[in-house]
C-alpha positions as CSV (number, residue, x, y, z in Angstrom):
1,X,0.0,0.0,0.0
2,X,2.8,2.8,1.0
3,X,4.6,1.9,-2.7
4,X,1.2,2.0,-4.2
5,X,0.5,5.5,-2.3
6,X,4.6,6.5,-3.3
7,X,4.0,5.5,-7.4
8,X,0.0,7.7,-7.4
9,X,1.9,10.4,-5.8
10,X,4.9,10.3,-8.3
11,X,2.7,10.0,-11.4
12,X,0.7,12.7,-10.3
13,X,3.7,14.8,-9.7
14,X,5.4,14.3,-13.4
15,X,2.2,14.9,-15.1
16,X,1.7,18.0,-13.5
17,X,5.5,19.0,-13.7
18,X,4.7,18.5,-17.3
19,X,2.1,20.8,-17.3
20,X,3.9,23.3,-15.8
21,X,7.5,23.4,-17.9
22,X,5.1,23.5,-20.6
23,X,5.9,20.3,-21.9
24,X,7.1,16.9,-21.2
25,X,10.2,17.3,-23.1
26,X,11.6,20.5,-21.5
27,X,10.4,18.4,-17.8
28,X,12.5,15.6,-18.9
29,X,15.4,18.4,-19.6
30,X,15.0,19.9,-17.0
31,X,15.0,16.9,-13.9
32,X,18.0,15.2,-16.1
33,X,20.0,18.5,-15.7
34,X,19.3,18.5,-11.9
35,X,19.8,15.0,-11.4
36,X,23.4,15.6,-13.0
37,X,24.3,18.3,-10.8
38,X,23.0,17.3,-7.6
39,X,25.4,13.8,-8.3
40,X,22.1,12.0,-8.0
41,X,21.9,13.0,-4.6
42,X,18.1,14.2,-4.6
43,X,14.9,11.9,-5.1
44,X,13.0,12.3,-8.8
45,X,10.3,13.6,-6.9
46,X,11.9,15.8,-4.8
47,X,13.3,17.5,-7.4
48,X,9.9,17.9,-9.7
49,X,8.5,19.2,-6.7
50,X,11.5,22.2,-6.2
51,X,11.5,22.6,-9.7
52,X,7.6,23.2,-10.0
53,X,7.9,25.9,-7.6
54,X,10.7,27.3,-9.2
55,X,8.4,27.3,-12.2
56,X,5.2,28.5,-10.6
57,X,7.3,31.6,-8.6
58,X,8.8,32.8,-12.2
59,X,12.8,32.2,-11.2
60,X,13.8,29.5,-13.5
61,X,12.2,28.1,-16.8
62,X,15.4,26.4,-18.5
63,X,17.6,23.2,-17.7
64,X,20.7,25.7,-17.5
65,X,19.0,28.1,-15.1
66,X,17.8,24.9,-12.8
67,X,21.0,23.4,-13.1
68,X,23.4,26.4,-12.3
69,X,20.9,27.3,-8.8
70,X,21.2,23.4,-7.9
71,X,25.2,23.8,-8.0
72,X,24.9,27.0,-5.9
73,X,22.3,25.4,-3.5
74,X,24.7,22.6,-2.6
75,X,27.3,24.7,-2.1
76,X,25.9,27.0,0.0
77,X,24.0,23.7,2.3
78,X,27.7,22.3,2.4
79,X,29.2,25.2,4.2
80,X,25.7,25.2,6.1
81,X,25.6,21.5,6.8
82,X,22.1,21.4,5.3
83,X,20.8,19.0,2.6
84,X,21.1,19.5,-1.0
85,X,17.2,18.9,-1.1
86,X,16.5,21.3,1.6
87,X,19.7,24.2,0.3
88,X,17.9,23.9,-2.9
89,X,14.2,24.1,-1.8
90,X,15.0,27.1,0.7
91,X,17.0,29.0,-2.6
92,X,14.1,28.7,-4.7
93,X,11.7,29.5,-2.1
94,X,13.9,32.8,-1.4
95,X,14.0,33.8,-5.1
96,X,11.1,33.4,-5.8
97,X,9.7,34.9,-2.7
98,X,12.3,37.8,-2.9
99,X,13.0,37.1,0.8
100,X,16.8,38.0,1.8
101,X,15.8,37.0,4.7
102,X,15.5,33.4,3.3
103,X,18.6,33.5,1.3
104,X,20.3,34.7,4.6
105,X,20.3,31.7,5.8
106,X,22.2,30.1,3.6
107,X,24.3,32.9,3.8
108,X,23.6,34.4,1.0
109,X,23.5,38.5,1.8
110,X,21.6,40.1,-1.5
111,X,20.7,43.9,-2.0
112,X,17.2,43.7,-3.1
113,X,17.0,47.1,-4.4
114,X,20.5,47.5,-5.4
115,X,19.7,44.5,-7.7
116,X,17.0,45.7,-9.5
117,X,18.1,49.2,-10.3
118,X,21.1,47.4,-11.7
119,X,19.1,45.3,-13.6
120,X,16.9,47.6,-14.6
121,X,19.6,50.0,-16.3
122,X,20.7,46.9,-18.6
123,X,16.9,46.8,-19.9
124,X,17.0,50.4,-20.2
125,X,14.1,50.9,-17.8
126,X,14.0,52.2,-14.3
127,X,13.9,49.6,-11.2
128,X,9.5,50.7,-10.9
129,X,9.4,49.8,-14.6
130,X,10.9,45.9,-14.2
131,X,7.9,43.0,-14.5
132,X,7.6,40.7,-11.1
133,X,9.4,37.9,-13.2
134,X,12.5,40.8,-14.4
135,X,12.9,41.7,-10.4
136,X,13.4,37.9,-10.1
137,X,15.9,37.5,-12.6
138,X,17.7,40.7,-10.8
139,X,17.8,38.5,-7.9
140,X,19.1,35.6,-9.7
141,X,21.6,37.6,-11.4
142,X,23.1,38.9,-8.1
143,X,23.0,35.8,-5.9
144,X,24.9,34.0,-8.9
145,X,27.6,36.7,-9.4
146,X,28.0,36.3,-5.4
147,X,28.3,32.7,-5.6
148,X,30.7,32.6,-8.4
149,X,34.1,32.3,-6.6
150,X,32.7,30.0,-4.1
151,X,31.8,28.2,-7.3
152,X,34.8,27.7,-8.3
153,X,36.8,27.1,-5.0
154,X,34.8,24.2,-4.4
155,X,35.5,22.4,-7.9
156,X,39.0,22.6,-6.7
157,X,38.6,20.9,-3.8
158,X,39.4,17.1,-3.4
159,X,35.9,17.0,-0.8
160,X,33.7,18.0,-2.9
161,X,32.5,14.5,-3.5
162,X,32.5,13.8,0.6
163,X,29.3,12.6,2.2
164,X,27.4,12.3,-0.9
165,X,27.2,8.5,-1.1
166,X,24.8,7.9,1.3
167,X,22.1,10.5,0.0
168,X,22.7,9.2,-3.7
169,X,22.1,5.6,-2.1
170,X,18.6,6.8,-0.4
171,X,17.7,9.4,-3.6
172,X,18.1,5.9,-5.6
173,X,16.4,3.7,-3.3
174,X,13.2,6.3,-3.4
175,X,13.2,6.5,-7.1
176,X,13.0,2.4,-7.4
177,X,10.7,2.1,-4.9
178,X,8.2,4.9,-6.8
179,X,8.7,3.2,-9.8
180,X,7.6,-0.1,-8.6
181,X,5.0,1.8,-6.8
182,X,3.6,2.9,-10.1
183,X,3.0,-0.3,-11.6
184,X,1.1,-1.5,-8.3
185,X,-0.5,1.1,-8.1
186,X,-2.6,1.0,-10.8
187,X,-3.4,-2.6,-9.5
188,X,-4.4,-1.7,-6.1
189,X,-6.4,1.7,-7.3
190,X,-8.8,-0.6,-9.1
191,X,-9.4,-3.2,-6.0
192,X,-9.7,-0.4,-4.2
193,X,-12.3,0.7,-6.3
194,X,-14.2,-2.7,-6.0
195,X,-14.4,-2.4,-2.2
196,X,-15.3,1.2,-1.9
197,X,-18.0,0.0,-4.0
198,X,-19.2,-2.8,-1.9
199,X,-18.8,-1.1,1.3
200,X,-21.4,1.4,0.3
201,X,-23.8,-0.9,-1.5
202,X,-23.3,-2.4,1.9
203,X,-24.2,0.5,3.7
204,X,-27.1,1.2,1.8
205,X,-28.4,-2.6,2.4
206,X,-28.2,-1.9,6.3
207,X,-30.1,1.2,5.8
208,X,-32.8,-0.1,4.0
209,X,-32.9,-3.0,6.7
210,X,-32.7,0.2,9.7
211,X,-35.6,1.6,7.9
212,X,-38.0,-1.3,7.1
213,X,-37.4,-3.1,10.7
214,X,-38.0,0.6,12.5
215,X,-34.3,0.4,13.9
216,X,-33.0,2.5,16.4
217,X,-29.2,2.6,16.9
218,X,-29.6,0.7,19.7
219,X,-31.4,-2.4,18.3
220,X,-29.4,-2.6,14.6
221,X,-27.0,-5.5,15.9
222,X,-30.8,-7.6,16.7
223,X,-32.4,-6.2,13.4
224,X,-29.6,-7.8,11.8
225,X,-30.3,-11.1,13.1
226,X,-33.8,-11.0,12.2
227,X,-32.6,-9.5,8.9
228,X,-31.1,-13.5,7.4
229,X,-31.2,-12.5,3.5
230,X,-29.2,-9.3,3.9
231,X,-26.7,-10.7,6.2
232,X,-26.4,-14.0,4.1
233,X,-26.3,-11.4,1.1
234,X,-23.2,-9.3,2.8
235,X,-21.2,-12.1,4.2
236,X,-20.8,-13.3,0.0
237,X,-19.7,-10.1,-0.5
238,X,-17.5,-10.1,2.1
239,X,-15.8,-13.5,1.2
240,X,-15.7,-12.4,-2.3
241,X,-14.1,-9.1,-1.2
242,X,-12.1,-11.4,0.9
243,X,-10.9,-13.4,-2.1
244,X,-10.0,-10.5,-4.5
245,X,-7.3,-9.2,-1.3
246,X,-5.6,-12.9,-0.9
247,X,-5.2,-13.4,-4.8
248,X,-3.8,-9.2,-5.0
249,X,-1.3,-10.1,-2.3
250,X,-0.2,-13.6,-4.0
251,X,0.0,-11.4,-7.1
252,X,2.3,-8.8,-5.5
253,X,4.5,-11.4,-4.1
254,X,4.7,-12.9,-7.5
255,X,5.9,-9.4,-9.0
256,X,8.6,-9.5,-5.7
């Protein structure tokens, strides 16, 4: 069931990524470029779901924009000691909030105003005069000419790698076990289906029975007695619903 729940989620997630990057092709683009420069180190899912909200807030629309804040974010966590999945999620958020108060803490200092007026003057318009999505791009602009030397320091460094196996290990474990998930739960959706629709066939039986037997809440358990066709009716059902569970489970430890 928790695969099943993991794959709904995770289908759900890449067709409304889709949706959002405006197509499935630059989604695909887009995830592949983050997946190469976080190492692997973040789920699938985790990154649609950053990368949607990058989207949605107007701070990145292109693999290269994605991929260039990803390398910033994990540089910036490192020196933190936070997660690439949480330095990344907390950058976009701050971008595309325009929070320095956000970027602060992952000590990133930015001069919201300064920013835009320098941005601005390369459009040829004044900072009042800038779109919500140009006073993002200011913001972008500045926090990766700050990161720059940082940047490049690290890519010297012998530790840049460090630590990294482990979260590439669970990031890898998540995306096989959503995968699988997918494939079971389609399965599982449709028995699912089945009993939801039994249960209130069901229900609707018992209240039939409340109603024609002049049932009180009190006396349904001895209405039921006296009720024999219903209850011989449901307890079928039940075995049948029964049945349909024990050959799902064989079939799942078949797919195992």
């Amino acid at each position: 069931v928790e695969l099943a729940e993991l794959g709904n989620a995770s289908r759900s997630m890449r067709a409304a990524f889709d949706e959002v990057a405006g197509s499935a092709q630059n989604a695909t683009a887009i995830i592949e470029a983050l997946q190469t420069a976080s190492r692997g180190t973040i789920s699938e899912f985790d990154l649609m779901q950053a990368a949607s909200k990058g989207v949605l807030l107007g701070v990145a629309d292109t693999s290269q924009e994605f991929a260039a804040l990803m390398e910033i974010a994990i540089v910036r966590g490192k020196a933190l000691g936070l997660s690439a999945q949480q330095a990344f999620s907390d950058l976009v958020t701050g971008l595309g909030r325009e929070s320095a108060l956000i970027l602060d803490n992952l000590g990133i200092i930015v001069d919201v105003e300064a920013a835009t007026k320098d941005y601005a003057a390369t459009l040829g318009k004044t900072a009042d005069q800038l779109t919500a999505t140009e006073r993002k791009q200011a913001l972008v602009n500045q926090v990766m000419a700050s990161s720059a030397g940082l940047l490049d320091a690290t890519n010297e460094s012998a530790d840049k790698l460090a630590g990294e196996g482990m979260a590439a290990l669970t990031a890898s474990w998540t995306d096989f076990r959503a995968v699988l998930g997918e494939s079971i739960g389609e399965v599982l959706d449709a028995r699912y289906r089945e009993l939801a629709d039994f249960l209130r066939a069901g229900t609707e039986e018992l209240e039939k029975a409340r109603i024609a037997a002049g049932l009180t809440e009190g006396t349904i358990a001895s209405g039921l007695t006296d009720s024999g066709d219903i209850s011989k009716v449901l307890t079928i059902d039940l075995d049948n619903a029964k049945s349909q569970l024990a050959e799902l489970q064989a079939a799942m430890i078949d797919m195992a």
